[in-house]
C-alpha positions as CSV (number, residue, x, y, z in Angstrom):
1,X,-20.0,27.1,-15.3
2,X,-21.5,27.7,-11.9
3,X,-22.1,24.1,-11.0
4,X,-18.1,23.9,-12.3
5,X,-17.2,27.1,-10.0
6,X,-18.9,25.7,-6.7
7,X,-16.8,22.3,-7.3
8,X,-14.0,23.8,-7.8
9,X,-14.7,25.5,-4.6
10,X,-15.6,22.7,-2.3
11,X,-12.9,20.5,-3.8
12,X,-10.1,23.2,-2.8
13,X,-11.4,23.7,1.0
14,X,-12.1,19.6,1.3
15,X,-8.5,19.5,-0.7
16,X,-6.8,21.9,1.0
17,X,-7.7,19.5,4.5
18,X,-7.9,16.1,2.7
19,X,-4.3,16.7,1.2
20,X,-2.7,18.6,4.0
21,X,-3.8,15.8,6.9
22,X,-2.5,13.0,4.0
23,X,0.6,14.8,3.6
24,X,1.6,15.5,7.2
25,X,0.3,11.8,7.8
26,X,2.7,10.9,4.7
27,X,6.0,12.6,6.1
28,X,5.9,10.1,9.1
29,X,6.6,7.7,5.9
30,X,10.5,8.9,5.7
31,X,10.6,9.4,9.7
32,X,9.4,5.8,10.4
33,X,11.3,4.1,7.4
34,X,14.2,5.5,9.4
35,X,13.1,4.8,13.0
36,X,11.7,0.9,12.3
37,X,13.4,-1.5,10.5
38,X,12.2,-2.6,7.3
39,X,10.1,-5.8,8.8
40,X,8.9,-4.0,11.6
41,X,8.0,-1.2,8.5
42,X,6.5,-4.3,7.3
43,X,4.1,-5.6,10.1
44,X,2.8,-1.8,10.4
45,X,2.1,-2.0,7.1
46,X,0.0,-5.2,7.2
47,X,-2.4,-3.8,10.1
48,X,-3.1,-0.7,8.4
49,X,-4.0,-3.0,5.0
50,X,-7.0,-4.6,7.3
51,X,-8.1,-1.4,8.9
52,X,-9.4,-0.1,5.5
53,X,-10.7,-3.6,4.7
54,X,-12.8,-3.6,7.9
55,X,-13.9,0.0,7.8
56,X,-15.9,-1.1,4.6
57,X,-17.4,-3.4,7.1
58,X,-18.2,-1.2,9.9
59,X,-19.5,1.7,7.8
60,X,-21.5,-0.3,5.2
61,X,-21.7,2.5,2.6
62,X,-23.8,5.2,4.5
63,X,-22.3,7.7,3.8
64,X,-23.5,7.4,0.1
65,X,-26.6,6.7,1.3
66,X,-26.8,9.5,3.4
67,X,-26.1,11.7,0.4
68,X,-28.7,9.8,-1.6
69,X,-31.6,10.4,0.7
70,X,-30.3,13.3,2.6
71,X,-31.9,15.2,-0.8
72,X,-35.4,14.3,0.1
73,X,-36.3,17.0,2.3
74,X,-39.2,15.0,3.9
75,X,-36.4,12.7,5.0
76,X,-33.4,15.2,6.1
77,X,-33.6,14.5,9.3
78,X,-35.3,10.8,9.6
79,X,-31.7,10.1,7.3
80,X,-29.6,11.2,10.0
81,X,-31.3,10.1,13.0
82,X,-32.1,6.1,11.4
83,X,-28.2,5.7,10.1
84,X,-26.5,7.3,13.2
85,X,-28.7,4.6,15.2
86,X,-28.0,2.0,12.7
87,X,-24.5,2.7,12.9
88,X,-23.5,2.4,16.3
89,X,-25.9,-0.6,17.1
90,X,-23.8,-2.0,14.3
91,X,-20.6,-0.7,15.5
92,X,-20.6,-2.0,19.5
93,X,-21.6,-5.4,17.8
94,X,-18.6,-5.7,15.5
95,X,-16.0,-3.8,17.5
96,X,-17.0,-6.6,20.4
97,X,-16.6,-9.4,17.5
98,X,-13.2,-8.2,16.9
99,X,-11.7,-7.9,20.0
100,X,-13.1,-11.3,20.9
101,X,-11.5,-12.9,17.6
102,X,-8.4,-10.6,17.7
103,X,-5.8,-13.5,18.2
104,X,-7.5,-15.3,14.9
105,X,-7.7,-12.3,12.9
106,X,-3.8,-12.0,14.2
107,X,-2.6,-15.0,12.5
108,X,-4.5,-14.1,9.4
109,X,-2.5,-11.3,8.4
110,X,0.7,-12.6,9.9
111,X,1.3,-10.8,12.8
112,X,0.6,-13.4,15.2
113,X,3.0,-12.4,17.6
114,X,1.1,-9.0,18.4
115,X,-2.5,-9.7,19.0
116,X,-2.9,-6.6,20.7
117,X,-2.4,-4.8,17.4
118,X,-6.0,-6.0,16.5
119,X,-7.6,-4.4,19.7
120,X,-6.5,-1.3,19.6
121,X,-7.2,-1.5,15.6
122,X,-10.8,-2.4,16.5
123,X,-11.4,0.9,18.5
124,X,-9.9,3.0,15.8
125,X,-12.2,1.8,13.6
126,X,-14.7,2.4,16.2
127,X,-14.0,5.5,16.4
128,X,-13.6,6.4,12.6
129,X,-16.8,4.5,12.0
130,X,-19.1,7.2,14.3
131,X,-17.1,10.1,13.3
132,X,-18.2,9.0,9.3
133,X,-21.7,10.5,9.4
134,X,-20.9,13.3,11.5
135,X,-18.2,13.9,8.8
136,X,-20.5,14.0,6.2
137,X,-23.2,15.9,7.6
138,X,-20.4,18.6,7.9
139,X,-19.9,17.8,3.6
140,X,-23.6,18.4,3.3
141,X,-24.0,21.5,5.0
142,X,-21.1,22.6,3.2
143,X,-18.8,23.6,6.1
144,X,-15.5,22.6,5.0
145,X,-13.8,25.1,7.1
146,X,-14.8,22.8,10.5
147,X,-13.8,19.9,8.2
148,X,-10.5,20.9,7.6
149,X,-9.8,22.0,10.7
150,X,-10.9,18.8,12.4
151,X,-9.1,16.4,10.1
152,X,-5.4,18.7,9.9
153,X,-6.1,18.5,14.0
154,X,-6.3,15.4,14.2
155,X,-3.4,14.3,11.9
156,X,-1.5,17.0,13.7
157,X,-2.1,15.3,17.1
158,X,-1.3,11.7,15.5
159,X,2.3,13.2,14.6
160,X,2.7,14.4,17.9
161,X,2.0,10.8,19.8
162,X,4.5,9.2,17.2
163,X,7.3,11.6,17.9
164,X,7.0,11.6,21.3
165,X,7.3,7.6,21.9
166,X,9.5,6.8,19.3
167,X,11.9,10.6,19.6
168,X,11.6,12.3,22.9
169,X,11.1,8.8,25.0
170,X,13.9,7.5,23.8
171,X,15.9,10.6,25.0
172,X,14.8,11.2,28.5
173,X,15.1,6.9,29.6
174,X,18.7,7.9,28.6
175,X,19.1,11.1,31.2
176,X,16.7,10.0,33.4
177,X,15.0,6.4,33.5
178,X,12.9,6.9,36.5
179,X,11.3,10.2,35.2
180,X,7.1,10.0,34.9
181,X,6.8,10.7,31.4
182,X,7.8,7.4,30.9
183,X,5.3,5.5,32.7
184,X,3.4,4.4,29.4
185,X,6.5,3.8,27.6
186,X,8.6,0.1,26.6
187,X,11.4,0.4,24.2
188,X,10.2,-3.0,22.6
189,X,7.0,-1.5,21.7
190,X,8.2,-0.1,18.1
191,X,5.4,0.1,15.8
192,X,2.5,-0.3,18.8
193,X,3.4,3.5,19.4
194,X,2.0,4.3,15.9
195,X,-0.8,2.3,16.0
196,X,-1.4,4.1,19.5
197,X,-1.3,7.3,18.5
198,X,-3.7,6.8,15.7
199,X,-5.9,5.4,18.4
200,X,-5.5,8.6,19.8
201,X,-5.9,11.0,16.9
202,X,-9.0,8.3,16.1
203,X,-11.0,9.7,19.8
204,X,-9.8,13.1,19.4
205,X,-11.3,13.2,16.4
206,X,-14.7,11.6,17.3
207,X,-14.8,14.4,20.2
208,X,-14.1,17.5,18.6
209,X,-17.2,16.5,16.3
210,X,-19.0,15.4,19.2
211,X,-21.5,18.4,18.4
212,X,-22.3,17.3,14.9
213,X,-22.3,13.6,15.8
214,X,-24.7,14.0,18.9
215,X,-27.3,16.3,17.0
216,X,-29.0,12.8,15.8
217,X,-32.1,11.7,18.1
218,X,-33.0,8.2,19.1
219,X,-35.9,7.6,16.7
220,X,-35.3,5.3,13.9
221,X,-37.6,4.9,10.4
222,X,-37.8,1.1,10.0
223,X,-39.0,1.8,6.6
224,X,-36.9,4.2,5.3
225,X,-33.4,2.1,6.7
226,X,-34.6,-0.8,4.6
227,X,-34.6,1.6,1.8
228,X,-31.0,2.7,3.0
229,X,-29.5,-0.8,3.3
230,X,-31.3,-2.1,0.2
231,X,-29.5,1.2,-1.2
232,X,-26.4,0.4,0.1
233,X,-26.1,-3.0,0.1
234,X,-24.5,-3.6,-2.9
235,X,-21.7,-0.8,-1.8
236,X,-20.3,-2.8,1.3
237,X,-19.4,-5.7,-1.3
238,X,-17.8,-2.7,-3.5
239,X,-16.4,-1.3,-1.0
240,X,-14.8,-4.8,0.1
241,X,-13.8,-5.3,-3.3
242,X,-12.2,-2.0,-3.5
243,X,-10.2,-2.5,-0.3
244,X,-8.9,-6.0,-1.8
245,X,-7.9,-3.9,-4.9
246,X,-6.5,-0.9,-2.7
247,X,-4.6,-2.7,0.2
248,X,-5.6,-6.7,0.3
249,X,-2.4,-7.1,-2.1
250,X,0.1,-6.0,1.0
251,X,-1.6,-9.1,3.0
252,X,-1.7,-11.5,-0.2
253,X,2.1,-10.4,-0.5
254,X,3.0,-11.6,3.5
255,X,0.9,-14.5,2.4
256,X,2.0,-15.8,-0.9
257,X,6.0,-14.4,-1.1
258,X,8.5,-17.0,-1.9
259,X,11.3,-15.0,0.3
260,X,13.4,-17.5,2.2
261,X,11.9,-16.6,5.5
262,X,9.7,-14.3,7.8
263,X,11.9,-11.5,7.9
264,X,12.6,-11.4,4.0
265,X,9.1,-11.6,3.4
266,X,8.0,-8.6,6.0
267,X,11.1,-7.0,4.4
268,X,8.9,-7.2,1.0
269,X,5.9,-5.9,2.6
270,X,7.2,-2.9,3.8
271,X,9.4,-2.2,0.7
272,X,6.0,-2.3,-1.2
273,X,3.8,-0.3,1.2
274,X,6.6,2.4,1.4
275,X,6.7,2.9,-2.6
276,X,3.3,2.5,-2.6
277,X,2.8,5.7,-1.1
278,X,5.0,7.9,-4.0
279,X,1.7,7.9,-5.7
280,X,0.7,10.6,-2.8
281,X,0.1,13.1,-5.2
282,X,-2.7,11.7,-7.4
283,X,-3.8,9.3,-4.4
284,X,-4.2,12.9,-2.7
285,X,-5.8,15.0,-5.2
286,X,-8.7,12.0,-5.8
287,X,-9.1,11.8,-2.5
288,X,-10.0,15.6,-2.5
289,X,-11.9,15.6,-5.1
290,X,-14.2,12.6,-3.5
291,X,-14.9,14.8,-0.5
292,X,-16.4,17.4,-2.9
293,X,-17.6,15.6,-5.8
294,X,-19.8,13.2,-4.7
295,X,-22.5,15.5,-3.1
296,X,-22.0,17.8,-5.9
297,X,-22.9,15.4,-8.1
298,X,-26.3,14.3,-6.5
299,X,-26.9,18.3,-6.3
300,X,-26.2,18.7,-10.0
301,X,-28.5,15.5,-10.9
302,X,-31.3,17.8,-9.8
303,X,-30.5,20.9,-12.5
304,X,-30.7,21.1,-16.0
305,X,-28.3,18.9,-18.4
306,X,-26.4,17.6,-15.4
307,X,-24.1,15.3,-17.9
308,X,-22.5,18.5,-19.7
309,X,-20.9,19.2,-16.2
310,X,-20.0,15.6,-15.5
311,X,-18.2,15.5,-18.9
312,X,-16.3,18.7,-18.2
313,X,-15.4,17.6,-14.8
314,X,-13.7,14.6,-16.0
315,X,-11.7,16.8,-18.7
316,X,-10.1,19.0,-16.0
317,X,-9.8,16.0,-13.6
318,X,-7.9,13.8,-16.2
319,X,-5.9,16.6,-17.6
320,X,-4.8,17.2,-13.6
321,X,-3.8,13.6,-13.1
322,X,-1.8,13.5,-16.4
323,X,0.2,16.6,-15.2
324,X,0.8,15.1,-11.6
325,X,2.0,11.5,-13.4
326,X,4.8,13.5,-14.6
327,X,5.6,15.4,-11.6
328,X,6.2,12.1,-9.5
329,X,7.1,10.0,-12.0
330,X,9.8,12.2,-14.2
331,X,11.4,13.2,-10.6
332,X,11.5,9.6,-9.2
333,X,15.1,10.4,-8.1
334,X,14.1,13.3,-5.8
335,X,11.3,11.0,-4.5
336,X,13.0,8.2,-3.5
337,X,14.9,10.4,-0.5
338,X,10.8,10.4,0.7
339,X,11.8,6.9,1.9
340,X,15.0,6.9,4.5
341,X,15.8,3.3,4.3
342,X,17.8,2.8,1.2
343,X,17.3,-0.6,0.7
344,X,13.4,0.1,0.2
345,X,14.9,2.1,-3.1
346,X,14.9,-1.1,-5.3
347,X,11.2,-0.6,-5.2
348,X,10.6,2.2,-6.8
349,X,10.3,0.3,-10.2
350,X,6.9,-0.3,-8.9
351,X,6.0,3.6,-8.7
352,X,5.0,4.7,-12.3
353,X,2.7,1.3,-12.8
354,X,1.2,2.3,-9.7
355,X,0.5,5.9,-10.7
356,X,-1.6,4.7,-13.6
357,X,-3.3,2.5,-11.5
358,X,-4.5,5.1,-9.6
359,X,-5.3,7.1,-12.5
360,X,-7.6,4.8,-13.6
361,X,-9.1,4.5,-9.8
362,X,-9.7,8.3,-10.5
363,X,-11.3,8.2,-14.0
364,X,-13.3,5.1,-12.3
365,X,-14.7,7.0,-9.2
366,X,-16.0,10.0,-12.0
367,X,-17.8,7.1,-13.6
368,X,-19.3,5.6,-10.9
369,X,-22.2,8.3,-10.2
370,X,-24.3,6.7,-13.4
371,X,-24.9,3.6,-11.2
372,X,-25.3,5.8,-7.6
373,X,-27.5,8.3,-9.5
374,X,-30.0,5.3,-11.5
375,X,-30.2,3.8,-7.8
376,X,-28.3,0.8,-9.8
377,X,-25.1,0.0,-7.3
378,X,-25.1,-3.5,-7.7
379,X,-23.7,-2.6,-10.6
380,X,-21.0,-1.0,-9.1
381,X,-20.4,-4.0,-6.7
382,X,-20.3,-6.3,-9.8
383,X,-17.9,-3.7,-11.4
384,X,-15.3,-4.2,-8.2
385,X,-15.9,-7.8,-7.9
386,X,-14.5,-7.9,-11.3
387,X,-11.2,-6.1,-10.4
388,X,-11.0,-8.0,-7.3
389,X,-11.1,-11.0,-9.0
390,X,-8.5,-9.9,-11.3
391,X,-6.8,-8.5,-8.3
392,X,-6.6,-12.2,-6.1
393,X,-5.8,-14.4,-9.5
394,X,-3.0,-12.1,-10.5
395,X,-1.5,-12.2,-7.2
396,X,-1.8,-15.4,-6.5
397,X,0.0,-16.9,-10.0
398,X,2.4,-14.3,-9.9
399,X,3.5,-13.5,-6.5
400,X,5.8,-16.3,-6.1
401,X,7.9,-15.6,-8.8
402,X,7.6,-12.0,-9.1
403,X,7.4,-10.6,-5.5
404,X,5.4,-7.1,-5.4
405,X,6.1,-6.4,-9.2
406,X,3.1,-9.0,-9.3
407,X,1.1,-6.8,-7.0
408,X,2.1,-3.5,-9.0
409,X,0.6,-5.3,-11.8
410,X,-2.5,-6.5,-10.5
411,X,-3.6,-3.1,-9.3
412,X,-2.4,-1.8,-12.9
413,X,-4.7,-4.7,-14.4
414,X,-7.5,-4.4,-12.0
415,X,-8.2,-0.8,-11.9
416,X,-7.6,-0.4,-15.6
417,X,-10.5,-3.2,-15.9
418,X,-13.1,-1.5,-14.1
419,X,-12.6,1.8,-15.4
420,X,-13.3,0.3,-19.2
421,X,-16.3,-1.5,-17.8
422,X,-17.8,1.1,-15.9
423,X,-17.4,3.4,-18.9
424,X,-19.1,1.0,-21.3
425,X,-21.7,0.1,-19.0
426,X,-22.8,3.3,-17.8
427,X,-22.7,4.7,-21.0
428,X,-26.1,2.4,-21.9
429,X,-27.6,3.5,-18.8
430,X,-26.5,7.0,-17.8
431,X,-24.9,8.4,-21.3
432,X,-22.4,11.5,-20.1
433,X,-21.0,12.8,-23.6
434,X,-17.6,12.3,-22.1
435,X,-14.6,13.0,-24.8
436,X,-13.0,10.0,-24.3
437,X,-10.7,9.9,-27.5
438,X,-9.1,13.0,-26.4
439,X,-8.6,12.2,-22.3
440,X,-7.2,9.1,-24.0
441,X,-4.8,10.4,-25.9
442,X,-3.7,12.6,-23.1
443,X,-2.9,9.5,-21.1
444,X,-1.0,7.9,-23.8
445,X,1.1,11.6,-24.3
446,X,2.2,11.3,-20.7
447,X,3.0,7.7,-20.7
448,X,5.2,8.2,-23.8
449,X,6.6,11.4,-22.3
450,X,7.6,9.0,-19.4
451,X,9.4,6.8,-21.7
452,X,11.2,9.4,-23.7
453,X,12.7,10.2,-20.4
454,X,14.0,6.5,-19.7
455,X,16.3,6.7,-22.4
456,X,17.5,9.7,-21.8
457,X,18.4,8.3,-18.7
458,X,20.5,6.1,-20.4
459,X,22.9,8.3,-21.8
460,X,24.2,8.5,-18.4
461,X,24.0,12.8,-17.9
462,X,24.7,13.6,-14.4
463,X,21.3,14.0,-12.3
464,X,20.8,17.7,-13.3
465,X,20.9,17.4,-16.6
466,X,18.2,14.5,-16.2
467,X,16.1,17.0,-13.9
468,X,16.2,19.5,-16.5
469,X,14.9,16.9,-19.0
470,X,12.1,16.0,-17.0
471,X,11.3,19.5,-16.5
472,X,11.2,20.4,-20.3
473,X,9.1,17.1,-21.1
474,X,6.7,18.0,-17.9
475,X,6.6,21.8,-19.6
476,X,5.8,20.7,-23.0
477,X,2.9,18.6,-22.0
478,X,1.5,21.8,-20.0
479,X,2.1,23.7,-23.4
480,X,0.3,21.6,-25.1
481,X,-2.9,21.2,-23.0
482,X,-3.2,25.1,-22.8
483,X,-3.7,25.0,-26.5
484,X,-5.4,22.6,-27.2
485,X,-8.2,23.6,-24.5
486,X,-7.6,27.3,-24.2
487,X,-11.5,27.8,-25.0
488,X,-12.1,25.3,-21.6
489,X,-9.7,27.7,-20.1
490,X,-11.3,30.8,-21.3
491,X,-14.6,29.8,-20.1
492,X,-13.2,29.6,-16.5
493,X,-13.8,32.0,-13.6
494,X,-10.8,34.3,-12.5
495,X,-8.1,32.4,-14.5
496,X,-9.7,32.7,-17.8
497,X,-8.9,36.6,-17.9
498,X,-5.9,35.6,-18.5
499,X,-6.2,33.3,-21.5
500,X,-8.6,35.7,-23.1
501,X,-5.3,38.3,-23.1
502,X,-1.9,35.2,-23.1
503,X,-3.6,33.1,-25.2
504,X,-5.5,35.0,-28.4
């Protein structure tokens, strides 16, 4: 219960940061769908489907890695030193390729007419890239205070850059068009301001970890990085895989759309990316549990009957995802004002396929430490070359008839794929007594619970009525789970006091 406890623990303080920076980063979502039009929407959205894509790329999995070998006390400090040198050898090298290419790259992901998109792109991932280890050296050393504080900063600052360009600019070249504060500014520059101010969040960022990042010293291990890279090889080509799963769809969408011209088809894009992001809640809480699970994981390997705690961690992480499918998808109609341009709404169709998708990109990352912890992850890259093949050869039949439904789908398909892989495989190499018929069956409960609600949708009650529906059917399923694990609950710290006396 310990090993549960300290989890817990490090997933609320990397949660707390992970999901407050993502949210304020997601309530520019309803401010820019109301600022930019739903193409420009659409070309933002296009450039920040690459960044991920090239991040794999820059950072070529060392953070795991680091993790990995970071344990080895004989190596704690040859680990840092070698992959900080690797990485920013590696990182002048590709940021130079980049900008050199940038007009290329450009007309890849349609936004030809802004080439200068890619350059400032290249030095935020620069900048993200070097902040990555000094990032997770703060995970290790389990100071998730400095973490938090650094990334809510930064996202903070990001916020401020935006409103100022596209808010306050606007206002004073109305009073006063010759006033200094405007000597960076141009109207026409629209969504360059956002990918600016990222830029800027991007150094801050990089600076105010400037201590952690500039503890390494220039002496690099030759043997030990071929151990890192043979190590983490096989992530980069998960980690591409992933991104095609995660964002490639967006750029497959500008690419294969059979809307009547280029500003239907950005129109599309955007639409997609915006509903895309109504899965915040789960997207969020995996995304937290990430930042502490994966080093607790490789610390737990090291104790007694480490697969007990796996199994229980996927319990309480399943049974959490269920609860948040409900909360976004039973309350669609509150959601929907989370994007301002109303003509984004007849997306929102795409939102509870979505969800499960990322469910099952949840369940899949708890899986995924059999093949980090065997030293296997070419399995894992086989595992995510799987969905991304799933991922392109959905999208591309299906696109042209079916718009982003066909991308909804794919990621539905894909994810779904590699969590029922993973599961089988690692369960010959790594068993975790997981209770799979029961985390099963809470899935299908919710996903019923979902459609019980569409029909009483149809009987046409006035919307609160239908809210009082979905909060009954989100209650029941809450019910439910406290009784049929009240012993979990019980057995945890603080809370379970109050089981032992609510629920005897």
């Amino acid at each position: 219960m310990s090993g549960i406890k300290n989890l817990a623990g490090q997933t609320v303080w990397y949660g707390a940061s992970s999901i407050a920076a993502r949210f304020l980063n997601y309530l520019l979502t309803p401010y820019l769908t109301l600022k930019l039009s739903g193409p420009a929407y659409g070309d933002m959205t296009l450039v920040y489907s690459a960044i991920p894509f090239l991040n794999v790329l820059f950072t070529y999995g060392l953070e795991t890695a680091y993790f990995r070998y970071v344990q080895r006390k004989e190596h704690e400090e040859d680990v840092y030193n070698t992959a900080t040198v690797s990485l920013i050898i590696s990182t002048i090298c590709l940021t130079t390729l980049l900008i050199v290419f940038k007009t290329a790259f450009a007309d890849l992901i349609r936004i030809e007419q802004h080439p200068e998109y890619i350059t400032w792109s290249a030095f935020i991932i620069a900048f993200d890239s070097l902040s990555a280890l000094a990032f997770a050296k703060l995970r290790f050393e389990q100071r998730p205070i400095k973490f938090a504080a650094i990334r809510i900063a930064g996202i903070l600052i990001n916020i401020a850059v935006v409103f100022f360009f596209l808010s306050i600019c606007p206002k004073i070249e109305a009073k006063n068009p010759n006033s200094l504060l405007l000597v960076f500014y141009n109207k026409k520059m629209g969504v360059g301001y956002v990918i600016i101010a990222n830029l800027v969040q991007s150094a801050i960022t990089l600076l105010l970890l400037w201590k952690e990042f500039n503890s390494f010293k220039w002496k690099f291990n030759g043997k030990l990085w071929k151990q890192i890279m043979i190590y983490s090889m096989p992530l980069i080509v998960a980690g591409f895989g992933g991104m095609i799963n995660e964002t490639f769809d967006r750029i497959m969408l500008g690419w294969w759309s059979s809307a009547p011209n280029e500003t239907a088809i950005k129109l599309q894009v955007g639409t997609y990316g915006a509903c895309y992001k109504l899965s915040i809640l789960i997207t969020l809480f995996i995304q937290a549990f990430r930042m502490g699970a994966e080093p607790f994981f490789f610390k737990q390997a090291q104790g007694e009957n480490p697969q007990r705690i796996y199994a229980r961690v996927m319990k309480f992480f399943v049974i959490t995802i269920c609860l948040m499918f409900l909360v976004v998808a039973l309350f669609l109609d509150v959601w929907k004002y989370f994007i301002q341009n109303p003509k984004m709404w007849e997306g929102l169709k795409v939102v509870p396929i979505l969800l499960l998708a990322n469910m099952f990109l949840g369940i899949y990352y708890n899986l995924s430490i059999w093949y980090k912890l065997t030293n296997k992850t070419m399995a894992g890259a086989w595992i995510t070359i799987i969905g991304a093949v799933i991922t392109i050869i959905i999208n591309y039949l299906f696109i042209p008839k079916f718009g982003y439904m066909a991308c909804a789908w794919g990621t539905f398909f894909c994810y779904g794929s590699m969590m029922v892989i993973s599961f089988a495989w690692g369960q010959k190499e790594y068993r975790v007594p997981y209770a799979w018929k029961k985390l099963l069956a809470y899935i299908v409960v919710v996903v019923l619970l979902y459609f019980v609600h569409l029909l009483f949708l149809q009987l046409d009650f006035n919307r609160w009525i239908n809210r009082a529906a979905a909060v009954l059917l989100t209650g029941s399923f809450l019910v439910l789970i406290l009784n049929v694990e009240k012993r979990e609950f019980r057995r945890l710290p603080l809370v379970g006091r109050f089981f032992n006396s609510k629920l005897t």
